[in-house]
NUFI-772982 format. One line per 4 residues: number of its first residue (from 1); for each residue x, y, z of C-alpha. Coordinates in nm, 2 decimals. Example, Ala and Ser with C-alpha at 12.3 -4.5 7.8 and 13.67 -1.06 7.14 Angstrom:
REM NUFI-772982
1 = 1.23:-0.45:0.78 ~ 1.37:-0.11:0.71 $
REM end
This chain:
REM NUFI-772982
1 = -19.84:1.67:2.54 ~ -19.48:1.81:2.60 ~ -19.59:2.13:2.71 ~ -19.84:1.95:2.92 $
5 = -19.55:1.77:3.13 ~ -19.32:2.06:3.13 ~ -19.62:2.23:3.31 ~ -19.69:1.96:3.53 $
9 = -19.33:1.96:3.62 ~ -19.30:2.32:3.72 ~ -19.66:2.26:3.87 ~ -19.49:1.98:4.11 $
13 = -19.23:2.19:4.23 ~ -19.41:2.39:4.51 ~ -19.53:2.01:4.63 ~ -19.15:1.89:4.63 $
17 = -19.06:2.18:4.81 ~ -19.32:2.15:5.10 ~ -19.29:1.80:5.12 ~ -18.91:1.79:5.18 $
21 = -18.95:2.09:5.40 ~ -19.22:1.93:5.65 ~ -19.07:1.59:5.63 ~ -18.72:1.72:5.66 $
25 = -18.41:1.53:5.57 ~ -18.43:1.18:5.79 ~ -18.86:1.11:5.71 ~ -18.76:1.26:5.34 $
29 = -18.48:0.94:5.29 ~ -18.75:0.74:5.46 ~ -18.99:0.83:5.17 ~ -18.71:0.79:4.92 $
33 = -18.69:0.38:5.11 ~ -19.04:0.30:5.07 ~ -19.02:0.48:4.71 ~ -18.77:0.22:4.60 $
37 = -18.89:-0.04:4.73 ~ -19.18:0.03:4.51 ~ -18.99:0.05:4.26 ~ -18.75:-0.25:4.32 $
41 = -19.08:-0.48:4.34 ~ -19.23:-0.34:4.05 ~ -18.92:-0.50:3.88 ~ -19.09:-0.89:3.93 $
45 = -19.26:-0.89:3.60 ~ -18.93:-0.95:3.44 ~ -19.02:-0.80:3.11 ~ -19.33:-0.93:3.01 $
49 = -19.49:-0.58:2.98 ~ -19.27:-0.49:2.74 ~ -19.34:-0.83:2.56 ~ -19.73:-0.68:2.53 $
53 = -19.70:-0.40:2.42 ~ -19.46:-0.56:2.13 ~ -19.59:-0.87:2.03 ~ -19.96:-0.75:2.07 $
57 = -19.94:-0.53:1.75 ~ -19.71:-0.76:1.58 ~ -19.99:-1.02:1.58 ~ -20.27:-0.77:1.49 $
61 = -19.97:-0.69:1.20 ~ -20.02:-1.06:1.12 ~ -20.42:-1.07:1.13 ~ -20.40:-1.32:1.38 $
65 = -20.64:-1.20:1.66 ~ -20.61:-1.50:1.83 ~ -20.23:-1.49:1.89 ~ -20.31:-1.18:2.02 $
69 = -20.55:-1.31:2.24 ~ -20.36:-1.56:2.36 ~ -20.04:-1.33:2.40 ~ -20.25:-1.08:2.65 $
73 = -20.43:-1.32:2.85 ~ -20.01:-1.50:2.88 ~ -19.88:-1.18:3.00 ~ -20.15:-1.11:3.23 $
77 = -20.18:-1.42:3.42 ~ -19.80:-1.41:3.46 ~ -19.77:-1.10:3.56 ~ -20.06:-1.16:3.78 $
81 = -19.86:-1.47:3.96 ~ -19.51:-1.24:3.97 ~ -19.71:-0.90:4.15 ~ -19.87:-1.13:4.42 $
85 = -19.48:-1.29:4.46 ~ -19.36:-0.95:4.51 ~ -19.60:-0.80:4.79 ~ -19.58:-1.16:4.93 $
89 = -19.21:-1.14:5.00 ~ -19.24:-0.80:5.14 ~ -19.48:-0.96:5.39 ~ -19.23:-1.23:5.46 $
93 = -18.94:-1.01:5.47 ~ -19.18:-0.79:5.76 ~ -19.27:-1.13:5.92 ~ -18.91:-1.24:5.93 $
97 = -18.80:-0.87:6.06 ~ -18.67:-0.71:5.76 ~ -18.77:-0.36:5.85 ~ -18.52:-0.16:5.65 $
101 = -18.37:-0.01:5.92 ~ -18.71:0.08:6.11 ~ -18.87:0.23:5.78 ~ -19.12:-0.04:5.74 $
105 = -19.43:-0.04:6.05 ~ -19.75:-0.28:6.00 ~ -19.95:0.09:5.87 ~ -19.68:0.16:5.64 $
109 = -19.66:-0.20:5.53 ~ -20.06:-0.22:5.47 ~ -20.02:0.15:5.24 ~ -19.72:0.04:5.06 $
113 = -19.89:-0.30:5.00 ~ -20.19:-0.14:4.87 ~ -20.00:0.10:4.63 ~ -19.81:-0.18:4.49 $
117 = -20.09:-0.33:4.45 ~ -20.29:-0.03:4.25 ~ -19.90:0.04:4.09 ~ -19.89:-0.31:3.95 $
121 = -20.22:-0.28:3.81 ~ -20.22:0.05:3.67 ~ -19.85:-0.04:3.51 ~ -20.02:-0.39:3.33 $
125 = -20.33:-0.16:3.16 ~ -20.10:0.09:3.04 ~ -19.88:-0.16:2.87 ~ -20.25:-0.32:2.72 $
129 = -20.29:0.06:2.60 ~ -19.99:0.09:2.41 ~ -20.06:-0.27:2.30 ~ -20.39:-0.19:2.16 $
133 = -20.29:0.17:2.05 ~ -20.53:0.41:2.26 ~ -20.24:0.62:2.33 ~ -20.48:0.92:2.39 $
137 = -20.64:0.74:2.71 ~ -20.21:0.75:2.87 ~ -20.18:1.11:2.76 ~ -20.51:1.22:2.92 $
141 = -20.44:1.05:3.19 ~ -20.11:1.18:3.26 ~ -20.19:1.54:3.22 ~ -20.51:1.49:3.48 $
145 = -20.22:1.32:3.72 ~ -19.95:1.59:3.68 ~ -20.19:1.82:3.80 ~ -20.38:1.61:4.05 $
149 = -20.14:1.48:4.24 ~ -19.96:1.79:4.31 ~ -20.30:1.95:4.48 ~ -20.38:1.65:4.68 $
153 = -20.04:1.60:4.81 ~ -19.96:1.96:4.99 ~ -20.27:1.93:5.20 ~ -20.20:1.53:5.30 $
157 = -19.84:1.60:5.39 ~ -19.96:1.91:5.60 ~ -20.18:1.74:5.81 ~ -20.00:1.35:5.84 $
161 = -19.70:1.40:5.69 ~ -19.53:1.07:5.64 ~ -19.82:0.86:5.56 ~ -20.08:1.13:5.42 $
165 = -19.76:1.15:5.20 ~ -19.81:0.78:5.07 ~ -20.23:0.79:5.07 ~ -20.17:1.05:4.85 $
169 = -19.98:0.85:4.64 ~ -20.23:0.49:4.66 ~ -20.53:0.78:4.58 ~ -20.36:0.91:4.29 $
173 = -20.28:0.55:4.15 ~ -20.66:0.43:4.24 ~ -20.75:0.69:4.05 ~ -20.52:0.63:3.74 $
177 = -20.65:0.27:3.75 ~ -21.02:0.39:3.77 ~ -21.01:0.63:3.46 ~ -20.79:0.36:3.26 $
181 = -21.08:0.10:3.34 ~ -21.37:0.33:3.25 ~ -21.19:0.44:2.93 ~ -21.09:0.09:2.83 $
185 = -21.51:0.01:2.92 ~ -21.36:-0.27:3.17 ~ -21.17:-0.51:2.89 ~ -21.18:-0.89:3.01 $
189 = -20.86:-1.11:3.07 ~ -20.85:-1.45:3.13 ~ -20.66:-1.69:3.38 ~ -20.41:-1.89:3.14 $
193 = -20.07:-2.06:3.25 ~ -19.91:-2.14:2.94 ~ -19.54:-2.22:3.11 ~ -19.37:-2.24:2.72 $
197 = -19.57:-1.91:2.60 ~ -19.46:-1.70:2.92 ~ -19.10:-1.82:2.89 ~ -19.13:-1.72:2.47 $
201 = -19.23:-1.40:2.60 ~ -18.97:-1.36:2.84 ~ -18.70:-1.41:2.64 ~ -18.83:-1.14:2.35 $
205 = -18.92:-0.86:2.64 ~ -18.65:-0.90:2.88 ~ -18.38:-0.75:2.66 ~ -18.58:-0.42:2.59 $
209 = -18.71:-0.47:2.96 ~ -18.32:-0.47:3.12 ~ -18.22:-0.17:2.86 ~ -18.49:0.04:2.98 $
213 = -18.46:0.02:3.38 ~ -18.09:0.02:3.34 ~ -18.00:0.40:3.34 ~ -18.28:0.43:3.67 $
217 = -18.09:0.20:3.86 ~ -17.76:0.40:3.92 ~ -17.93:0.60:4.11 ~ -18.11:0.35:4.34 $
221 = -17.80:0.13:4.39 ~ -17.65:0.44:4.52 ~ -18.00:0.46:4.76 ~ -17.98:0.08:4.84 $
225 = -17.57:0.14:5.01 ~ -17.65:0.45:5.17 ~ -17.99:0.30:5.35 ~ -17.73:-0.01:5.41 $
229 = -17.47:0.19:5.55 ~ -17.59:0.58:5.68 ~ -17.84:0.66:5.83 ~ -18.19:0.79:5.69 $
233 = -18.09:1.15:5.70 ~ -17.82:1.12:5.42 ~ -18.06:0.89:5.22 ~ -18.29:1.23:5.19 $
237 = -18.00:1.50:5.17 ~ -17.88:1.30:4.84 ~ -18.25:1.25:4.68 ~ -18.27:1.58:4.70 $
241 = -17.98:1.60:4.52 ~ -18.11:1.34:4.25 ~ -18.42:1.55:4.26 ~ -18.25:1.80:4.07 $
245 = -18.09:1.61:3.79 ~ -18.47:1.45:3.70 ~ -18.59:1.85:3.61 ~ -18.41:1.80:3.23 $
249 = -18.52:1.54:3.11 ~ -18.92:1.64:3.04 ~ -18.79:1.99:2.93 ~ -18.60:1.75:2.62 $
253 = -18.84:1.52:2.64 ~ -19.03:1.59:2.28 ~ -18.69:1.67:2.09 ~ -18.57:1.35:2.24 $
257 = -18.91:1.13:2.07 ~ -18.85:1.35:1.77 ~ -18.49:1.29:1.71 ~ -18.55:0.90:1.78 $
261 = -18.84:0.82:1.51 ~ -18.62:1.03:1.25 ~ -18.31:0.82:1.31 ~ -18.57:0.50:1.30 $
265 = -18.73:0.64:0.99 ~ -18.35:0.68:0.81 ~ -18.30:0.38:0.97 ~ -18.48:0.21:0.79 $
269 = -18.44:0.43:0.44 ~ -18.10:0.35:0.40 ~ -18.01:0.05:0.62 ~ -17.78:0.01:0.90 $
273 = -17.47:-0.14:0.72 ~ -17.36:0.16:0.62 ~ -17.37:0.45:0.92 ~ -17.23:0.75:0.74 $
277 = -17.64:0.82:0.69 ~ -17.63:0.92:1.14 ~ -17.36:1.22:1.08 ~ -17.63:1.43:1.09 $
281 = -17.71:1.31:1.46 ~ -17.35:1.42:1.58 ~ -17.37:1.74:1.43 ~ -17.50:2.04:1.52 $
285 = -17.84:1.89:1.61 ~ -17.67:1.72:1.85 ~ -17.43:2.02:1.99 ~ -17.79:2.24:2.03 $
289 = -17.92:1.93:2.24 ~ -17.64:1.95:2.48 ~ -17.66:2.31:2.49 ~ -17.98:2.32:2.55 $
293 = -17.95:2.01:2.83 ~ -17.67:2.22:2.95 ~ -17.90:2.50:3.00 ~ -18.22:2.33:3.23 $
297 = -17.95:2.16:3.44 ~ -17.73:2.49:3.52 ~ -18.09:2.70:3.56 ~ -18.23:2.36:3.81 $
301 = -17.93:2.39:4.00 ~ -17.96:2.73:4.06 ~ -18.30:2.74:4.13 ~ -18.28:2.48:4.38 $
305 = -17.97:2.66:4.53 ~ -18.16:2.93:4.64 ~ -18.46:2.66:4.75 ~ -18.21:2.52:4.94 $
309 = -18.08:2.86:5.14 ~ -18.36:3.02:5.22 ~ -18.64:2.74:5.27 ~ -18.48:2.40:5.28 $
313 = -18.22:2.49:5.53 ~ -18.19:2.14:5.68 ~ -18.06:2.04:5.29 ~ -17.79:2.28:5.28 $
317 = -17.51:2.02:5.26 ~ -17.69:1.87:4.95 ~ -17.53:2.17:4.78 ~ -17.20:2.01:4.72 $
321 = -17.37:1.62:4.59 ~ -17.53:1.84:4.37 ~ -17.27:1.93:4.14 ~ -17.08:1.67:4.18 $
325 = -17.39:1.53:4.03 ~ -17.42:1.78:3.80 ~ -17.06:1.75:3.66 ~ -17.15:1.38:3.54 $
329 = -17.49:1.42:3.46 ~ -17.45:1.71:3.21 ~ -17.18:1.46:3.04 ~ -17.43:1.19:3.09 $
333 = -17.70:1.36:2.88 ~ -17.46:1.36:2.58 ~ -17.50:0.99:2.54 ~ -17.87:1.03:2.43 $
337 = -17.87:1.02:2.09 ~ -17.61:0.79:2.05 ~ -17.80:0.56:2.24 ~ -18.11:0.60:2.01 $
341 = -17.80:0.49:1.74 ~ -17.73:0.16:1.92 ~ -18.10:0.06:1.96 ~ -18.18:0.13:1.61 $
345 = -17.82:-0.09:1.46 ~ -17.91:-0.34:1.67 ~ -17.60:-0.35:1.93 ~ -17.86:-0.26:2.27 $
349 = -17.60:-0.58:2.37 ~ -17.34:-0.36:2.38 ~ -17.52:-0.09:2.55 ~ -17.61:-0.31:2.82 $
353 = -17.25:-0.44:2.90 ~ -17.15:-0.10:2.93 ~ -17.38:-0.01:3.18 ~ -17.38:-0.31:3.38 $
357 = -17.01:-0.25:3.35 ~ -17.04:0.10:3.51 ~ -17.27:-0.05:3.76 ~ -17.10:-0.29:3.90 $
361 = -16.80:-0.03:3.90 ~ -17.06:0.27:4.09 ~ -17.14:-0.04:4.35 ~ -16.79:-0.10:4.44 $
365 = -16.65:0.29:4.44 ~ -16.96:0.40:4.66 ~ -16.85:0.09:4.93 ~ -16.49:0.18:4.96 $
369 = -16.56:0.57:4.93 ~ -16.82:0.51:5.25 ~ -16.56:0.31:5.44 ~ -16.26:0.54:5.35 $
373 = -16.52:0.81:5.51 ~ -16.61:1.05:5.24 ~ -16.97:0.97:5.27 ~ -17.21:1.14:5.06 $
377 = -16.96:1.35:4.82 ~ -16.77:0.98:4.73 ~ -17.11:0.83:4.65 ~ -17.23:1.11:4.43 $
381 = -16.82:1.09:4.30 ~ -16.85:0.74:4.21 ~ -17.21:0.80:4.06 ~ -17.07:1.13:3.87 $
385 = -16.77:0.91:3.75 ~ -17.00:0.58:3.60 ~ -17.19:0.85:3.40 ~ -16.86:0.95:3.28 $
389 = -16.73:0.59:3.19 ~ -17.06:0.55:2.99 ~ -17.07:0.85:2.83 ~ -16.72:0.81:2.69 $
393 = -16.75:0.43:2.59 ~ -17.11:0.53:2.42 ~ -16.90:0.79:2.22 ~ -16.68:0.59:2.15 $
397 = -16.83:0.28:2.00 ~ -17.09:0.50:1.77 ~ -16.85:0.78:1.65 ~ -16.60:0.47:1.54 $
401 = -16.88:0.33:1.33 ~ -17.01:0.65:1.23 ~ -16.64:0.85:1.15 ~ -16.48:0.52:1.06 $
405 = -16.17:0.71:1.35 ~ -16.15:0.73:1.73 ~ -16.04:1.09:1.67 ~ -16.41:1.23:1.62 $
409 = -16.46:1.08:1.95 ~ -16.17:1.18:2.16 ~ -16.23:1.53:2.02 ~ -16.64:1.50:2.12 $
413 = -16.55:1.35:2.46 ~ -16.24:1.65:2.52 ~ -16.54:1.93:2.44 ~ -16.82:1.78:2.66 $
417 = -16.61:1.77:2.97 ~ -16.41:2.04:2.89 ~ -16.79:2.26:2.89 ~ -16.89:2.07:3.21 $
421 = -16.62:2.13:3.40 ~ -16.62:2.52:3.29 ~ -16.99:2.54:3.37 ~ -17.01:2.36:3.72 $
425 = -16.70:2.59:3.80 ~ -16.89:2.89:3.75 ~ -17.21:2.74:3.94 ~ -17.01:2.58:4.26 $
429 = -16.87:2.96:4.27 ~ -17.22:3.11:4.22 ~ -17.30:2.91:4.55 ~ -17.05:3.01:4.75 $
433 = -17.07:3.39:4.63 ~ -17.36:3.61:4.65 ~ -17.43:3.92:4.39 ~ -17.71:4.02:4.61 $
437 = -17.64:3.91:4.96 ~ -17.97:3.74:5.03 ~ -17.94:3.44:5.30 ~ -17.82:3.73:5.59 $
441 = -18.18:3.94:5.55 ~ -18.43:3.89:5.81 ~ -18.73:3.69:5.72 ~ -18.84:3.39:5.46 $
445 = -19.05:3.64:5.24 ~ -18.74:3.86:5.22 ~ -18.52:3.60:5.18 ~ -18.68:3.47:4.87 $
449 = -18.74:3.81:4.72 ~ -18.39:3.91:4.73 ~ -18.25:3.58:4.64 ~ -18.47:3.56:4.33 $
453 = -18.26:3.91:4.29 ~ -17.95:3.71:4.29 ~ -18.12:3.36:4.08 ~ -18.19:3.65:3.80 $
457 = -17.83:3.81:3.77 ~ -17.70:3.45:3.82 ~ -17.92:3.28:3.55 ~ -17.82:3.61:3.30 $
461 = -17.45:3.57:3.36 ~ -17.44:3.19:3.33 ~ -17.69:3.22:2.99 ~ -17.40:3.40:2.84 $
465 = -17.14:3.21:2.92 ~ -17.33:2.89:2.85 ~ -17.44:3.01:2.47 ~ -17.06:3.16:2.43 $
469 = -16.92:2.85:2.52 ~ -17.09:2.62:2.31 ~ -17.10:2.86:2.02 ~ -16.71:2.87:2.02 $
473 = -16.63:2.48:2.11 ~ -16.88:2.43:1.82 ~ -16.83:2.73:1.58 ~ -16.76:2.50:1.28 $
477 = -17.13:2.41:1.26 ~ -17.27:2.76:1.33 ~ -17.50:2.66:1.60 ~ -17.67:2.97:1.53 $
481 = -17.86:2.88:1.18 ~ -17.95:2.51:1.39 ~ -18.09:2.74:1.63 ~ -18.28:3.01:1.44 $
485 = -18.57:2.81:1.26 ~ -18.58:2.64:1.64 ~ -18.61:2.94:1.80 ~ -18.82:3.11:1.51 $
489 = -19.07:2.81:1.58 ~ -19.13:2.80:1.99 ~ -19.16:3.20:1.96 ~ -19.46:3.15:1.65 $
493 = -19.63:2.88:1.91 ~ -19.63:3.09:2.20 ~ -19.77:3.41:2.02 ~ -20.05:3.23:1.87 $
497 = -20.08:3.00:2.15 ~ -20.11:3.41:2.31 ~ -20.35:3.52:2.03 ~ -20.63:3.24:2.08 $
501 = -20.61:3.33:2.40 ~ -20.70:3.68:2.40 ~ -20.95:3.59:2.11 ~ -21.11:3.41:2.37 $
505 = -21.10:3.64:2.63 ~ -21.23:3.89:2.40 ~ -21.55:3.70:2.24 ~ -21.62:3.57:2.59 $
509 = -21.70:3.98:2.69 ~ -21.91:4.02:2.44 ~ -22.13:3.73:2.43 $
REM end
């Protein structure tokens, strides 16, 4: 399911790239508005999803189907009660003359209320999935959506731009809540306040709810003060930006899932009281994570670059936000598995002061930065530096519980930025300099040929230097050996993978 959404991924690029290129950078921050306002209203339930999907199996743990019962039909009549709150204050906010600076018209309003709508919907019956454990119907359905939404959104923005742009978006969720209905052969909830219940079930999902939203929201506070204080236009020149840094995460996606059930699974073999058992996880497993993070984010970047020079022209000064971004980020992604260490010992508390912390801290630097006048490159500055802050107090904490000494982690923390410093060098100069002079030549189709000249040369020479670095930083664990059976692996998967294929082709001619 992996490769599916790495496909899907590189599928949605061509519809990224058309839609920021007809909408251009002022409609494009207007999309990335109504986007989070989606997602800020989606926020109402509070954690009782996360309560479903939790408590749901514990009771069926238990044999006690009613508990279970009673637990789903809870969560849905809350949730239920919190949705209608949420597109009801949108409607007041309208009424009252909240338009987020002119983003917000009665159409608009009537499509976003029916996608939040269909979102809300769509988000309770995949939580009742993973409560039940039909986790086949949410992996079907996102690989149909992946490829779906792509197709139908190219020919929507092309003919209405803005607001084919968002009927895309309600189709594609009225569809997600159609297949999940006929799949789940139309389950039946029932209408049941239960005041103490919901506020039991509250207090159990909120926690896990808060943890997992938290590391989504520095980038939407940084949204919420540019839409406050600039104007549309640099609201879509830095989601663009942020575009960029959400390519890795799918491409780690599976070794992320991996690594977590292992650490749950020794977890649980040999406790949590003593954590010399989570070494392994700081290791060299954890050096070929980062190189390989390292890796999709410098490729992304330099992809994009070239995106950016010959077809997305209007974005060219989201060049620089970008590796700012990219400096932090690639720290950022370091703090992964050590996050997976904090959730399984029991100390998300800690995990969540420390990003509140650095959220609070992001709010503040992107306001002064704004007033002080460096605009877009302070807020991505101030995002860039939170990601730093967490990264280095996530570190921290786990390596001195792990190592028992702060010196593991100052030595950790002095390699990571040391390597992301080194490699956003080399790409800020691969933007400015051209091994195949590409953005001078006359016409788009020529312009793209010779600057996926350049992206090739570019992507060789940074390869190198990538694998070098991380290879010498890290010698004493002879990345190499972590990196063979790996490599040994992916290369068996894609011959057979190549072999069935041709099989098929093969029987198919002579049937």
């Amino acid at each position: 399911m992996s490769f599916a959404i790495i496909i899907g991924k590189v599928f949605s690029i061509p519809s990224a790239i058309i839609t920021a290129k007809l909408l251009g950078p002022s409609l494009f921050g207007v999309l990335a508005i109504l986007n989070l306002i989606i997602q800020y209203a989606g926020y109402t339930h509070m954690g009782l999803l996360q309560s479903l999907s939790r408590d749901v199996p514990i009771a069926y743990g238990k044999g006690d189907k009613r508990e279970a019962k009673l637990i789903k039909d809870t969560v849905y009549t809350g949730f239920t009660i919190l949705s209608a709150f949420a597109v009801l204050a949108l409607w007041i906010l309208f009424i009252s003359g909240v338009t987020f600076k002119g983003v917000l018209d009665f159409p608009v309003l009537i499509l976003i209320s029916l996608i939040l709508i269909a979102n809300r919907v769509i988000s309770f019956l995949k939580s009742y999935i993973k409560a039940e454990g039909k986790f086949m119907i949410i992996g079907r359905l996102n690989l149909i959506i992946k490829f779906f939404t792509p197709t139908l959104n190219i020919p929507a923005v092309l003919l209405f731009k803005l607001k084919g742009v968002l009927f895309a978006l309600l189709l594609t969720e009225a569809i997600s809540v159609a297949y999940c209905l006929i799949r789940l052969k139309k389950p039946k909830f029932h209408f049941r306040l239960k005041i103490r219940k919901t506020l039991q079930l509250l207090k159990t999902g909120s926690l896990i709810f808060i943890n997992k939203i938290s590391d989504g929201i520095f980038w939407s506070v940084d949204l919420m003060i540019l839409t406050a204080m600039m104007s549309t236009s640099y609201v879509g020149l830095y989601s663009i930006a942020m575009s960029v840094m959400g390519v890795v995460l799918p491409f780690s996606q599976a070794i992320n899932m991996t690594v977590y059930r292992k650490m749950m699974v020794d977890g649980g073999k040999f406790g949590v009281a003593s954590k010399k058992h989570f070494r392994k996880y700081t290791e060299g497993l954890f050096a070929c994570h980062l190189l390989f993070n390292s890796l999709a984010l410098g490729f992304s970047i330099l992809i994009y670059t070239v995106i950016i020079k010959t077809i997305l022209i209007k974005y060219i000064d989201s060049l620089p936000i970008i590796i700012i971004l990219g400096f932090g980020y690639m720290i950022y992604t370091s703090r992964l598995f050590l996050s997976f260490y904090l959730n399984i010992t029991n100390q998300l508390g800690k995990r969540l002061v420390i990003i509140l912390s650095a959220l609070g801290l992001n709010a503040i630097l992107d306001y002064f930065l704004i007033v002080k006048g460096y605009g877009l490159k302070g807020v991505a500055f101030a995002c860039s530096f939170s990601f730093l802050l967490i990264s280095v107090l996530i570190i921290g904490i786990s390596f001195k519980q792990i190592y028992g000494t702060l010196k593991s982690a100052f030595s950790i923390i002095f390699k990571i930025c040391s390597i992301s410093a080194i490699l956003m060098g080399i790409i800020s100069a691969f933007s400015r300099w051209e091994v195949i002079e590409y953005t001078s030549r006359l016409g788009i189709y020529s312009k793209v040929l010779w600057g996926m000249a350049d992206l090739t040369v570019k992507g060789f020479i940074f390869s190198l230097v990538c694998v070098g670095i991380y290879f010498l930083f890290f010698r004493k664990y002879q990345l190499y050996k972590e990196l063979k059976p790996i490599i040994s692996y992916a290369w068996y998967s894609f011959t057979n993978r190549l072999k069935k294929g041709k099989k098929a082709v093969y029987e198919g001619e002579y049937e």
